[in-house]
C-alpha positions, 0 to 999 in steps of 0.5 A: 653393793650392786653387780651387773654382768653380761646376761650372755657372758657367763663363766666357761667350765672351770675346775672349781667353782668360783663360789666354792673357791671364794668359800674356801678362801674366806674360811677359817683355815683358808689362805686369808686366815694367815693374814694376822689381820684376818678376822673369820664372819660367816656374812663376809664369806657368805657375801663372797659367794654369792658374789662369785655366783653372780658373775659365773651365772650372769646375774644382777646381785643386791646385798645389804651388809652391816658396818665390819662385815669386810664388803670390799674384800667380799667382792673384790676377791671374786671379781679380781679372780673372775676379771683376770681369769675371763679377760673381763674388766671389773669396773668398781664405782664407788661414791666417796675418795676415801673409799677409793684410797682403800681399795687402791692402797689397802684391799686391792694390794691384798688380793694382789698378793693373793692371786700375784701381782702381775695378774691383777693390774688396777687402775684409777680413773679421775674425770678427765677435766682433773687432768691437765692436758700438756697440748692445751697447757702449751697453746694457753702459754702461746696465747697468754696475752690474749686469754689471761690477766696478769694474775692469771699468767703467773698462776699459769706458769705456776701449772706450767713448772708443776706439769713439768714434773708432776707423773700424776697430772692430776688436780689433786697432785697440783699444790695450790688449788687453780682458778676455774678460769685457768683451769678451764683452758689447760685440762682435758677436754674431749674434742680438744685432747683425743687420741688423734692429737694428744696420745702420740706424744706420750705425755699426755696423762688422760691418754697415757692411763686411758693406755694403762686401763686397757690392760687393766683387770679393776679399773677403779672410778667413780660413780658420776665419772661411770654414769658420764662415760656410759652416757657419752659413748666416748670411752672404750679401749682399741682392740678391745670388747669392754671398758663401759660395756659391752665385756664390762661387769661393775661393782657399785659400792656405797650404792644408796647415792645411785639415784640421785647422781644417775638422774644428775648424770644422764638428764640435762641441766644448765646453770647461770653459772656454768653459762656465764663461764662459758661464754666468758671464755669466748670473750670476758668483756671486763677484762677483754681476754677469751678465745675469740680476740686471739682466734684471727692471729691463730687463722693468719699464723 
């Protein structure tokens, strides 16, 4: 696990120090030994400090820590306290979904009722090409003739019923799994589903948890999606000092896949692949379907 905090963020005074909280928190007698499930480990609660430590004092922490040493309560507790408490967002990265479905639906709800859930407010955050965008998915539907195969128009409408009633908008939520093609041309995309043109309507789902977020404590993601929007400058919440920095701490768990995906994220790469498909979506020449066929009769429209 690694913490970056604002070198010139550090904690006012408080009362008791966070350390010290966390310390009487993870001990044998605190408030988490009520919990049936509590087992007392010193290296948990010894982690929980010096996790507390960090953020008060606005420093970098590393910490290597065995399998059953309860990492993600360790710094989940003194970041959900330091997040609510200095109007801070926590971002917590992780590498694998699961671990994010514990957090979200195991140890988050635990310091929820901790610390009473009103005053911690948690939120996921998917890439947003895993949202579909119901401005795109409209536009897809209008030009459907011109864009898709008739395969291609079926599996369309197929998203179309599923948006319809879907309160996730979420690849994950969708019940089959959707060609790239189609995919491709009614999920969210950053030049085409912004604030401007899609966040007035209240139904687009990459905008509405973009609203969520804002007031959000722990906002959870994960590390390709972290690494992607501090390079791109394109996030940060209105109004506000934070959401990839500058107010922002983060928390990197399963830490060992850093390198590999920082340097994936940050640099540059191109794919015959990827370039194919792109321009196939100018104009398939096999199928004779892509955007430039259909962009004379938007012009004249």
């Amino acid at each position: 696990m690694i913490s970056f905090a604002d070198s010139g963020g550090g904690a006012g005074p408080q009362r008791v120090p966070l350390a010290d909280e966390m310390r009487d928190l993870f001990s044998e007698d605190g408030l988490l030994s009520h919990s049936p499930d509590f087992e007392y480990r010193p290296e948990q609660q010894r982690m929980a400090c010096r996790v507390a430590g960090a953020l008060e004092g606005g420093s970098a922490l590393v910490v290597e820590a065995g399998t059953g040493v309860g990492k993600s309560l360790a710094y989940l507790a003194p970041a959900a306290r330091f997040a609510a408490e200095f109007e801070r967002k926590a971002l917590l990265c992780t590498h694998t979904i699961n671990l994010q479905e514990q957090l979200l639906h195991t140890d988050i709800p635990i310091i929820q009722k901790l610390y009473r859930a009103d005053d911690i407010r948690a939120v996921l955050l998917k890439g947003r090409r895993n949202y579909v965008c119901p401005n795109r998915l409209r536009r897809a539907m209008e030009g459907a003739n011109d864009l898709f195969t008739s395969s291609e128009i079926a599996e369309l409408k197929q998203i179309w019923d599923w948006a319809e009633e879907t309160r996730d908008g979420t690849l994950s939520d969708l019940p089959f799994s959707p060609t790239p093609k189609v995919w491709a041309q009614v999920c969210s995309e950053p030049h085409v589903c912004t604030q401007r043109f899609c966040a007035h309507t209240g139904r687009c789902f990459y905008q509405e948890v973009r609203k969520r977020i804002a007031d959000a404590d722990l906002v959870v993601l994960n590390h390709t999606l972290f690494f992607t929007l501090l390079s791109s400058g394109e996030e940060g919440a209105e109004g506000r000092e934070g959401f990839i920095f500058p107010n922002d701490f983060a928390i990197f768990d399963e830490a060992h896949t850093l390198e590999n995906i920082a340097a994936r994220q940050l640099g540059l790469g191109i794919s015959n692949v990827g370039l194919r498909m792109d321009i196939q979506r100018l104009y398939n020449p096999r199928s004779k379907k892509g955007l430039l066929p259909e962009a004379p009769q938007r012009a004249t429209a």
